[in-house]
C-alpha angles and dihedrals in degrees: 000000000000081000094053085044091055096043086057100049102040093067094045084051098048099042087053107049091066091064105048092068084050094051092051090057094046091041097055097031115041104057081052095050094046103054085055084058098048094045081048097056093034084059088047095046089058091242087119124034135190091265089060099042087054091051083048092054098046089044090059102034095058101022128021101039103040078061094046100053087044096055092045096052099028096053102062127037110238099243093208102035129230118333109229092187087062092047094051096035086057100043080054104054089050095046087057091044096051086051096051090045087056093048095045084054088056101039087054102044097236115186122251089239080065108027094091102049088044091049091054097046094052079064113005107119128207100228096188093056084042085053091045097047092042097045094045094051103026110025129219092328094067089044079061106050082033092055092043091052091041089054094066105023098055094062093040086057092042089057092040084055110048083036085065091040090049102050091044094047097075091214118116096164089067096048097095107050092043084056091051087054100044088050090053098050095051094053093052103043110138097209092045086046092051095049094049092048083048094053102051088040080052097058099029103049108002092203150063124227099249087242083053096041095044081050095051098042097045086054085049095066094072097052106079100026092052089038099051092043093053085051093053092045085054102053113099136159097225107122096022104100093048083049108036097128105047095041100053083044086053092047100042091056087041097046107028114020095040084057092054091038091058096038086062092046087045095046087046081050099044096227112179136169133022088337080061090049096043087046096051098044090051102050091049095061133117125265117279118260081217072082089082098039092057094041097056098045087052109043103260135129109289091173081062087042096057102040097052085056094053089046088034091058093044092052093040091079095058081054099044096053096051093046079051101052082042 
């Protein structure tokens, strides 16, 4: 009888272990995913234009997603406070990337007109499609880990880029006034601001009133649907056929190299846990769409921005899904 019962129950068993990796990746990812396509064909279809995908941006940049991150991180006291090998681990591995982005510039001989938009894209991180992935596939404890490492990282990115924009410009007498902007735009981010709101809520009160916490939530809603369809309504390949090379150089360090480069800083500093899953899973996202932006305002190749963040996002789902079976 008990050999009958395991022959049973080895085949159900069996047939059924190769699908669960699959369902987490479809799980996390194609809800994701799909909302980029539908923002792409709603764009196309002329429902959205580029007036409204601006008023989309600004809407979430200053608004939705502030309230988002502080009501993620504020809402629930980290037990084990905050994990300084990730932290490290993490500064490290950008530190690294930033370097071998600097030395690939040189090796292929990029133009200074290029140089800039390639640079951001080999470290530049989209934070709305990183707050979509983590929360779909570890809750409200990864946003956490996911806002802490945000709050650091993204001014550290922002000065690694204008420094590179700056030094390729050729331009000095400018210098003062770009580091005044840059300065400027790191102290007023809204998303560093709202992590760093979330944060001292976080170890002062813990917890939200239920009328606060149904407000904050209910504002919260807005923020990824309408995030991830301005993104999508933003990809386009133009750009990409002059610029196939360097931006699938750009995405594949971005991608590909900035995720083994953190799992060995993460295996020297021994990071486990969720801090290892959020890691992963952040260092294996698409280039920022910030890349453009900053192009444009300092003099570097848009047509290379945009397309390293079309390849980047493409690619992105290869990366994701591995993070994500890790």
């Amino acid at each position: 009888m008990k050999l009958k019962e395991s022959k049973i129950i080895a085949p159900d068993n069996y047939s059924i272990f190769p699908v669960v990796p699959v369902l987490i990746v479809l799980n996390s990812l194609f809800p994701i995913f799909t909302l980029l396509l539908l923002g792409n064909l709603l764009k196309q279809q002329g429902i959205t234009d580029t007036i409204f995908l601006k008023t989309a941006d600004r809407l979430i940049y200053y608004i939705f997603f502030p309230i988002m991150l502080f009501w993620k991180i504020g809402g629930a006291s980290l037990e084990n406070g905050i994990a300084w090998n990730f932290c490290i681990a993490t500064l490290c591995t950008f530190l690294t990337m930033f370097a071998v982005s600097t030395i690939v510039i040189r090796i292929f001989n990029i133009n200074s007109f290029q140089a800039g938009s390639f640079s951001q894209g080999c470290y530049r991180f989209n934070t709305y499609i990183g707050v979509a992935v983590i929360l779909n596939s570890l809750g409200g404890e990864g946003i956490q880990y996911f806002g802490i490492v945000i709050g650091f990282i993204i001014p550290l990115v922002n000065v690694f880029a204008v420094s590179t924009l700056i030094w390729f410009s050729g331009k000095e007498m400018e210098l003062g006034n770009r580091l005044r902007f840059a300065w400027r735009a790191l102290i007023s981010n809204p998303l560093i601001l709202g992590c760093l709101a979330g944060i001292f809520y976080s170890r002062i009160v813990g917890r939200f009133p239920t009328f606060i916490n149904n407000s904050l939530s209910l504002a919260s809603m807005a923020a990824l649907p309408l995030a991830l369809i301005s993104i999508g309504g933003s990809l386009t390949f133009r750009g990409v056929r002059k610029n196939t090379g360097l931006s699938f150089l750009s995405a594949i360090l971005k991608v590909m190299v900035l995720p083994l480069t953190g799992l060995f800083y993460f295996s020297l500093f021994k990071v486990t846990g969720i801090p290892f899953k959020v890691g992963i899973l952040f260092f294996s996202l698409p280039a920022s769409t910030a890349i453009y932006v900053l192009s444009s305002q300092m003099n570097s190749d848009t047509e290379l921005a945009s397309a390293i963040i079309l390849v980047s996002t493409l690619l992105s789902f290869l990366s994701l899904s591995f993070a994500l079976l890790m």
